[in-house]
C-alpha positions in Angstrom: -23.3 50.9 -96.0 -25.2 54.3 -95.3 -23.0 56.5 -97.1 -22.3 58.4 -93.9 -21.3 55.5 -92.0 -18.9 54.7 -95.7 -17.3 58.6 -95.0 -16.6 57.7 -91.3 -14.6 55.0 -92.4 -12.4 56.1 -94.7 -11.7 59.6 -92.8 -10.9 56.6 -90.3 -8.3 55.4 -92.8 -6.7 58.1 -94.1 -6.3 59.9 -90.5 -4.6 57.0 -89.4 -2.2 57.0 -92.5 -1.5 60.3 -92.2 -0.4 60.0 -88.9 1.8 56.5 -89.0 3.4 58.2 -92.1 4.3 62.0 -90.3 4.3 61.9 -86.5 7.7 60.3 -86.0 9.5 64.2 -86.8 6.8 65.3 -83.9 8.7 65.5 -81.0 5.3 65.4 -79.0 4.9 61.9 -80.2 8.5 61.1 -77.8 9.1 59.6 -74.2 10.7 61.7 -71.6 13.8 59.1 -70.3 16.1 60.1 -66.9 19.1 57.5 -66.5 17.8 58.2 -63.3 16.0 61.3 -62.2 18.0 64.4 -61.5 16.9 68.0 -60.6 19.7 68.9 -62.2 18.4 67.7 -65.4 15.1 69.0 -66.8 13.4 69.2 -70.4 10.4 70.4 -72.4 9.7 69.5 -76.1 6.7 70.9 -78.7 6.1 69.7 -82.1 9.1 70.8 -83.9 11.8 71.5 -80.8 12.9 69.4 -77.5 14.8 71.2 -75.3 17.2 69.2 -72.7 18.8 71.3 -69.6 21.2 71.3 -66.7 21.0 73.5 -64.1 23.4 74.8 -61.3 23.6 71.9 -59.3 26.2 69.1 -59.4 25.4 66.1 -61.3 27.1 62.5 -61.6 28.6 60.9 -63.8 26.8 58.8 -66.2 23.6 60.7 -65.4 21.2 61.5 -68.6 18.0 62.5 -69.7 16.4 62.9 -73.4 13.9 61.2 -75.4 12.9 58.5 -77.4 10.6 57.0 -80.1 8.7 54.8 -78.1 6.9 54.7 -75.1 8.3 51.4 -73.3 11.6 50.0 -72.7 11.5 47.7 -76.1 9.5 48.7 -79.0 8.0 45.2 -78.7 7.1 46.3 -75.0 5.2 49.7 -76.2 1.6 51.0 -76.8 2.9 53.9 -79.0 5.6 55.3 -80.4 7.7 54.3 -83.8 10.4 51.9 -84.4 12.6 50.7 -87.4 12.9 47.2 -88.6 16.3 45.6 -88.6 15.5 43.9 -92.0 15.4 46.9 -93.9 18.1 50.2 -94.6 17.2 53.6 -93.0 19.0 56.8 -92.2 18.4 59.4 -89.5 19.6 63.0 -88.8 19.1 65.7 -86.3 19.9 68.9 -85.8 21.5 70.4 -82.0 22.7 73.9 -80.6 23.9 74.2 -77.6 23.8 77.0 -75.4 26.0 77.7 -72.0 25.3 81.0 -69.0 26.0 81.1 -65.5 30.5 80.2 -65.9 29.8 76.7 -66.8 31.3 74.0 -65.6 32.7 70.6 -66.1 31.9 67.9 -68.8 28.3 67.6 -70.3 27.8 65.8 -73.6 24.9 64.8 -75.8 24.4 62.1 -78.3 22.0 60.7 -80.9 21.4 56.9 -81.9 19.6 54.0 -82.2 18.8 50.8 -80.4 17.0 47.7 -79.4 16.3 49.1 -75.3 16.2 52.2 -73.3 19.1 50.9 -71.4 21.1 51.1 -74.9 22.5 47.5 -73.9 22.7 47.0 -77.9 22.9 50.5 -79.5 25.2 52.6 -81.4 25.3 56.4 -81.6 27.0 59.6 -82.2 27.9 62.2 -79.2 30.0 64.9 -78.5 31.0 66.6 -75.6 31.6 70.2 -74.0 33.9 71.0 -71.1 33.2 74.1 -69.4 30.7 75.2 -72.3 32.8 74.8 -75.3 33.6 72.0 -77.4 36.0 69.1 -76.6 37.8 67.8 -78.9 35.9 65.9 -81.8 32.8 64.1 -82.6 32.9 60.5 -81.8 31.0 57.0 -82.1 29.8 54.9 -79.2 28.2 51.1 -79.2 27.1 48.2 -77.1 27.0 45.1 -77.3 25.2 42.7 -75.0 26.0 46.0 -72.5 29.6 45.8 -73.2 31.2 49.1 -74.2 33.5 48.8 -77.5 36.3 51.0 -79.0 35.1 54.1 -79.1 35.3 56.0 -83.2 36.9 59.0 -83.0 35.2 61.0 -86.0 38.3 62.9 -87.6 40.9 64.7 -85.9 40.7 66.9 -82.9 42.7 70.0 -84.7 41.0 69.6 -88.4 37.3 68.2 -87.4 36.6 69.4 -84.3 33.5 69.5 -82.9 31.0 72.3 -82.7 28.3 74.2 -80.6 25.5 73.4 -83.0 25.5 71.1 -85.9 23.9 67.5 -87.4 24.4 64.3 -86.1 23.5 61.5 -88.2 22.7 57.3 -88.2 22.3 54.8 -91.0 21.8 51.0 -90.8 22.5 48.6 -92.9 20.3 45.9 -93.1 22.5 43.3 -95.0 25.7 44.2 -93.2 25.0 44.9 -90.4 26.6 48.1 -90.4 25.7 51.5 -88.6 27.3 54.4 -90.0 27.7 57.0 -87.4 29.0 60.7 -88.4 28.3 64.9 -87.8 28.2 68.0 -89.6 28.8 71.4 -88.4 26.1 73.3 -89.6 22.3 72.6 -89.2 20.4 71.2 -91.6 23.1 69.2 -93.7 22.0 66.8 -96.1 25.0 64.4 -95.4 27.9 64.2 -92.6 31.3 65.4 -93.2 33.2 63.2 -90.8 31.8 59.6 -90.5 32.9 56.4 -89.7 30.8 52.7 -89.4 30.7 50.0 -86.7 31.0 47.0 -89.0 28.5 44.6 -89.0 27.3 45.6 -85.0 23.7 44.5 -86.0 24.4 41.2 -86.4 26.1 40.9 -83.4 22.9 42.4 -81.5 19.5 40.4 -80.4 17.9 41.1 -84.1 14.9 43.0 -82.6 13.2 46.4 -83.6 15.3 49.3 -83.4 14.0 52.8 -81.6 16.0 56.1 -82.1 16.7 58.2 -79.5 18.5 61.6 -78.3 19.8 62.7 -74.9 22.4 65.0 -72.8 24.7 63.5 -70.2 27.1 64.7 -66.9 30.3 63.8 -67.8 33.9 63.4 -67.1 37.4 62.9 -68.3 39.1 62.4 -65.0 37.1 61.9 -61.6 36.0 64.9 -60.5 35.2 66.7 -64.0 31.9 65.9 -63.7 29.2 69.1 -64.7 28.9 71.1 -61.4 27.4 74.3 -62.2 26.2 76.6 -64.2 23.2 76.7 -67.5 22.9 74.6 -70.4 20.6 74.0 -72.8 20.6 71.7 -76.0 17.7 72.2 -78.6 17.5 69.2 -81.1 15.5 70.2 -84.0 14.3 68.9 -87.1 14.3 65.4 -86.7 14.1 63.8 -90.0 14.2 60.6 -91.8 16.5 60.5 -95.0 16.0 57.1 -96.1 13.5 54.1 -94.7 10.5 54.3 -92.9 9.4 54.5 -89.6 6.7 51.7 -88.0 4.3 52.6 -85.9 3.3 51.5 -82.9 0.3 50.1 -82.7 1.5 48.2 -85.9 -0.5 49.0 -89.2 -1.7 45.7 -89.4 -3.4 46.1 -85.9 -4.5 49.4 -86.8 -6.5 48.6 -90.6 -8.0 45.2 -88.4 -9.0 48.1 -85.7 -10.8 50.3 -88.4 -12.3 47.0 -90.0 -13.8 46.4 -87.3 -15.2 49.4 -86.8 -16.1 49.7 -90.5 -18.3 46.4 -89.4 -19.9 48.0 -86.7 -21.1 51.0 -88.7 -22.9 48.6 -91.3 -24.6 46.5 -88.4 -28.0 47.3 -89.0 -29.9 48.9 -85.9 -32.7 46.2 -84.8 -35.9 48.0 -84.9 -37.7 47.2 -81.6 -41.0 46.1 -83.3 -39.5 43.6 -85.0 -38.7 41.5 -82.2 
């Protein structure tokens, strides 16, 4: 191989490396998601920061927007993104601040987690929620199963661990068990949650395929008619990180070396001199 061509190559390589190993913690790398569209909702995100809004306007129930890991709504279904395998341990945290103008009001929560579909039909998250721009109550845990709600985890008590403004949510799976252990920290940047609690064995009641991680706000309410109906808020979710595992990337590594062998191939082809017949 011309030793050119050879550098091509391997800068080929390592690029790719490089990238499958960082660009999960770049928020650019993340799909935009509206459970459906509202222009109430809007976001914007840059390398290190994605920043999810609601506006002055009225906005129903059960209404979200955020982003996730892959582009599709499976892993299996994307062309780019990152996923986790269900076969090994990982752990995931991320920071949020929230930030309220404009006399607030009604219920608007946000939540981090992970899970086999954009329509979270098998997930399992933390969340918290604000009512009229302060905290409500305490952190909490929420799953599906087969799109069937279960018991919600109340993360400590409402008096002694209530939740905050700004703070760290955090995920871990268990690949063996089954487990996800949900929980939250009220400063930024903790290395490990101070309230936690685990749905047991919840992966082995879901559909066994790749898990994407996700992050979102939503309009809610605790009786009909608390839904968020004015005012400004903004949640910035920052320093995405993974504290244990790895992150797959999508395409797959395996599709991506056969790519660069096969470009590696092309570069040594020989170019057949005209002359030569």
């Amino acid at each position: 191989m011309h030793p050119f061509r050879f550098c091509i190559a391997v800068t080929l390589l390592f690029a790719w490396a490089v990238v499958a190993s960082a660009a999960i913690t770049d928020f650019g790398t993340w799909t935009l998601v509206q459970d459906p569209a509202h222009p109430g909702f809007t976001a914007s995100a840059t390398s290190t920061t994605a920043t999810l809004s609601a506006g002055n306007l009225a906005i129903p129930a059960g209404t979200d927007i955020g982003y996730q890991s892959v582009n599709g709504s499976t892993p299996g279904s994307s062309s780019n993104g990152f996923y986790f395998s269900p076969l090994s341990d990982f752990s995931l945290a991320i920071d949020y601040a929230w930030s309220f103008s404009a006399g607030p009001t009604g219920f608007l929560g946000l939540g981090f987690g992970i899970g086999e579909d954009a329509d979270g039909m098998n997930s399992a998250g933390v969340a918290m929620v604000t009512s009229d721009g302060s905290p409500f109550l305490t952190f909490a845990g929420a799953a599906r199963i087969n799109d069937v709600n279960q018991s919600p985890l109340p993360l400590g008590n409402p008096i002694f661990n209530p939740s905050t403004l700004s703070g760290t949510l955090f995920v871990q799976y268990q690949a063996a068990s089954g487990d996800v252990t949900i929980g939250a920290a009220t400063s930024q940047g903790a290395g490990a949650p101070t309230v936690m609690d685990k749905f047991v064995g919840i992966g082995n009641q879901w559909s066994g395929d790749k898990l994407m991680t996700s992050f979102f706000i939503r309009s809610d309410e605790s009786t009909p008619g608390t839904t968020w109906s004015g005012g400004n808020a903004d949640a910035v979710f920052s320093n995405f990180r993974v504290l244990n595992g790895s992150a797959v990337a999508i395409p797959e590594p395996s599709t991506a070396i056969t790519s660069c062998l096969v470009l590696c191939l092309f570069l040594t082809r020989r170019t057949r001199h005209p002359s030569r017949g």
